[in-house]
C-alpha atoms as an extended CHARMM CRD file, in Angstrom:
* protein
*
        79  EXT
         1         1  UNK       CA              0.0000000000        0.0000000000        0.0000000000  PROA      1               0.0000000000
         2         2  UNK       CA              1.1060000000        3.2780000000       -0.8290000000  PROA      2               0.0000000000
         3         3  UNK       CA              1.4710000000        6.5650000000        1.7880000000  PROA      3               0.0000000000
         4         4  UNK       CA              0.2380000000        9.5980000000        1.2130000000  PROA      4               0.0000000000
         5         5  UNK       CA              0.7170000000       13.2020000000        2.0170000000  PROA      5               0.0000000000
         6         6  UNK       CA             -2.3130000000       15.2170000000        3.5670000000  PROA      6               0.0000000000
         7         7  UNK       CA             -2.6620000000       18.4600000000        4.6360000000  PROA      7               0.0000000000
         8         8  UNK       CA             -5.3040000000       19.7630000000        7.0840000000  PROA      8               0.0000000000
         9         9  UNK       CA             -7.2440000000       22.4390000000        5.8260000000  PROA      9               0.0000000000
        10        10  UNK       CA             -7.8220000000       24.1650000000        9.3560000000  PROA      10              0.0000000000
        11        11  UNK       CA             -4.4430000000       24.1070000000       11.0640000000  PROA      11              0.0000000000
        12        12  UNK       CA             -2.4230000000       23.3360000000        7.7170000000  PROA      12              0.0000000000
        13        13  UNK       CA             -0.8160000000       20.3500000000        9.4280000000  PROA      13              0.0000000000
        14        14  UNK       CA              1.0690000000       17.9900000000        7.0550000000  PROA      14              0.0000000000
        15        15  UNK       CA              1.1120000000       14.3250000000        7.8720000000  PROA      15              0.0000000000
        16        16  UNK       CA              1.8020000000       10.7820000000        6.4460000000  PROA      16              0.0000000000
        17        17  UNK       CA             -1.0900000000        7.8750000000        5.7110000000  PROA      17              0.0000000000
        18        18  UNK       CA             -0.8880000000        4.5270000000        3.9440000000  PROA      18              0.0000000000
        19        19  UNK       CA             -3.9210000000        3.8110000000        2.2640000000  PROA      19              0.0000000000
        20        20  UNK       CA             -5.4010000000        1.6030000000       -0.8330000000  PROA      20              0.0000000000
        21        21  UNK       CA             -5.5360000000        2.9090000000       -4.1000000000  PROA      21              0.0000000000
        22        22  UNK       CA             -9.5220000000        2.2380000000       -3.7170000000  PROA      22              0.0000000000
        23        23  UNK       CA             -9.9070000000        4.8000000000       -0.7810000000  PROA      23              0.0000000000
        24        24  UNK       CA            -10.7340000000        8.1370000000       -0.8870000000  PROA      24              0.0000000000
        25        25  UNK       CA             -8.3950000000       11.2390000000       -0.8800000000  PROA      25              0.0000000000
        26        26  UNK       CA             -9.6850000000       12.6230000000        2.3380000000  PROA      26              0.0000000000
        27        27  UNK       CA             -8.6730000000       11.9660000000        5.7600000000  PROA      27              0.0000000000
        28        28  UNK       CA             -9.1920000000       13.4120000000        9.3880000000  PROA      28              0.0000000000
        29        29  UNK       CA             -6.2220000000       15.9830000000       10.8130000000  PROA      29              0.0000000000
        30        30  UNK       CA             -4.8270000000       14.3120000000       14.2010000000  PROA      30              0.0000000000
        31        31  UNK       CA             -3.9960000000       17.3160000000       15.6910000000  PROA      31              0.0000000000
        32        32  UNK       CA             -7.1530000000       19.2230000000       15.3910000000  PROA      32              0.0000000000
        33        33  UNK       CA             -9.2610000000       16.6030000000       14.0670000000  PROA      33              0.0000000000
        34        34  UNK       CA            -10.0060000000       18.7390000000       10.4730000000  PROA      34              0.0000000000
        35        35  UNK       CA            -10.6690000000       17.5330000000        7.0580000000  PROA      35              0.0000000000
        36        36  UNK       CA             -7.5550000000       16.9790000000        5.2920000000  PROA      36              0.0000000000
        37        37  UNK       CA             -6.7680000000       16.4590000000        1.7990000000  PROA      37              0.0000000000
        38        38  UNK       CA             -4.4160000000       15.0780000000       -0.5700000000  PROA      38              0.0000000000
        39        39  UNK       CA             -1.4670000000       17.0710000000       -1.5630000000  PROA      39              0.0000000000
        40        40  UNK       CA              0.0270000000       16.4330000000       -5.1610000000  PROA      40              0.0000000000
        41        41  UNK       CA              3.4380000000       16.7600000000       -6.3890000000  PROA      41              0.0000000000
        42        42  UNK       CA              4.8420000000       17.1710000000       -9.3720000000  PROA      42              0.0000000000
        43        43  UNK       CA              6.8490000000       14.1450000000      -10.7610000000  PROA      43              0.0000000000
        44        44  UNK       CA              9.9670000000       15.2040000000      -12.0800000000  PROA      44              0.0000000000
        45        45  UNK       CA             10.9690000000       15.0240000000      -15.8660000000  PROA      45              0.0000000000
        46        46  UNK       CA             14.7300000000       13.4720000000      -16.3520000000  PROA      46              0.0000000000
        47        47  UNK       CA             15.9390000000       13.9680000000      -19.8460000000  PROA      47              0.0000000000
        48        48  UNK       CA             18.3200000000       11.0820000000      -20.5010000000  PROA      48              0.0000000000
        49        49  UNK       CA             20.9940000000       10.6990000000      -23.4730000000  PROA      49              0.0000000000
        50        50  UNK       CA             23.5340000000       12.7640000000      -25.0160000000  PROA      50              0.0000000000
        51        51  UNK       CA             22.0780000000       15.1560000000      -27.5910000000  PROA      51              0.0000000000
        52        52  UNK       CA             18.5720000000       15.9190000000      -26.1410000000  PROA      52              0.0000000000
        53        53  UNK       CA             18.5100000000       19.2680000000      -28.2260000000  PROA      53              0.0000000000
        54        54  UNK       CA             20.5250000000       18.1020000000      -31.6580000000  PROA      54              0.0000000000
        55        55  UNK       CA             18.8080000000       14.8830000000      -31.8990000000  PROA      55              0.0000000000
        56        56  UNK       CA             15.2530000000       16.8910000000      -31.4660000000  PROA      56              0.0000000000
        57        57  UNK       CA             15.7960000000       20.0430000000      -34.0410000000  PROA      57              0.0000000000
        58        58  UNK       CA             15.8140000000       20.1130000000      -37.4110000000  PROA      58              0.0000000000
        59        59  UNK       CA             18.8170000000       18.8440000000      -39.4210000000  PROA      59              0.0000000000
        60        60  UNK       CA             19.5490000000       20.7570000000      -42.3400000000  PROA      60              0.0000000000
        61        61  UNK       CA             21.0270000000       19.1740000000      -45.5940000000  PROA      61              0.0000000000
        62        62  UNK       CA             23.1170000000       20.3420000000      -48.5470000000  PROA      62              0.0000000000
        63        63  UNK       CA             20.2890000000       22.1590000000      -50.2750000000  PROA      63              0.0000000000
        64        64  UNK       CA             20.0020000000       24.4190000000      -46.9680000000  PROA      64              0.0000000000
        65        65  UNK       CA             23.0010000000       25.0980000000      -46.2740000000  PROA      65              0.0000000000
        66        66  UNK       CA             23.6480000000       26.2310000000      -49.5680000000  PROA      66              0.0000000000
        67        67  UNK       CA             20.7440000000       28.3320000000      -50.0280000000  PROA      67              0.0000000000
        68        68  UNK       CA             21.7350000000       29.8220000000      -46.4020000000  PROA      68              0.0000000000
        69        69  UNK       CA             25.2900000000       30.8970000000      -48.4400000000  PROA      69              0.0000000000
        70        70  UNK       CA             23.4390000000       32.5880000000      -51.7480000000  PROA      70              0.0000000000
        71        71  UNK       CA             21.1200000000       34.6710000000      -49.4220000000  PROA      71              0.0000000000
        72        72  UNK       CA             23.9820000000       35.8020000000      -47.2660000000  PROA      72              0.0000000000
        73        73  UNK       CA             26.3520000000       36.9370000000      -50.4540000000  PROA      73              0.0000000000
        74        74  UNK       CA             23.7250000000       38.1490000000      -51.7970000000  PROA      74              0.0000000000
        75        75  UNK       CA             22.9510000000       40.5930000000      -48.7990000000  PROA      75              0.0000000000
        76        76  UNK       CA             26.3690000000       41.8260000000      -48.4550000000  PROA      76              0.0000000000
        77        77  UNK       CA             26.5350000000       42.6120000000      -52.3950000000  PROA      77              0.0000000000
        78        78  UNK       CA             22.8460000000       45.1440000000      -52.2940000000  PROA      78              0.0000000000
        79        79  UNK       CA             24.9090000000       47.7340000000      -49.6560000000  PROA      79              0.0000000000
C-alpha cells in the first residue's frame, strides 16, 4: 500500500497515511481533528541521453546550407 501526504485544511498540518488505491483522498487531521486532503506533487521530468537538443531540431542538408550561403552573399553585395 502506498502513503500519502495530507494536509489539514484548518491548522495546515502535514502528515503521512498509507492507504489503498480504492480509498478516498480525504482523511481526518490528528492534531485538530479537520478535514484533510491530498497534496500532489509534481513528478519530475529526467531527460536522458547525449544530444537531447541536436537529436530533437531540425537537421539541415546540402540544399540548406547552400541556399543559407546565396542569401547571405547576396545581402552583403545590395549595400
Amino acid at each position: 500500500m502506498p502513503i500519502y501526504e495530507y494536509e489539514c485544511g484548518l491548522c495546515h498540518f502535514r502528515f503521512e497515511k498509507k492507504q489503498s488505491f480504492s480509498e478516498a483522498a480525504e482523511a481526518i487531521c490528528p492534531e485538530c481533528q479537520g478535514k484533510a486532503s491530498r497534496v500532489f506533487h509534481p513528478a519530475p521530468i529526467i531527460f536522458k541521453g547525449s544530444g537531447f537538443y541536436i537529436t530533437d531540431s531540425r537537421k539541415g542538408g546540402p540544399a540548406d546550407t547552400a541556399t543559407g550561403k546565396q542569401e547571405s552573399g547576396q545581402m552583403g553585395k545590395g549595400k
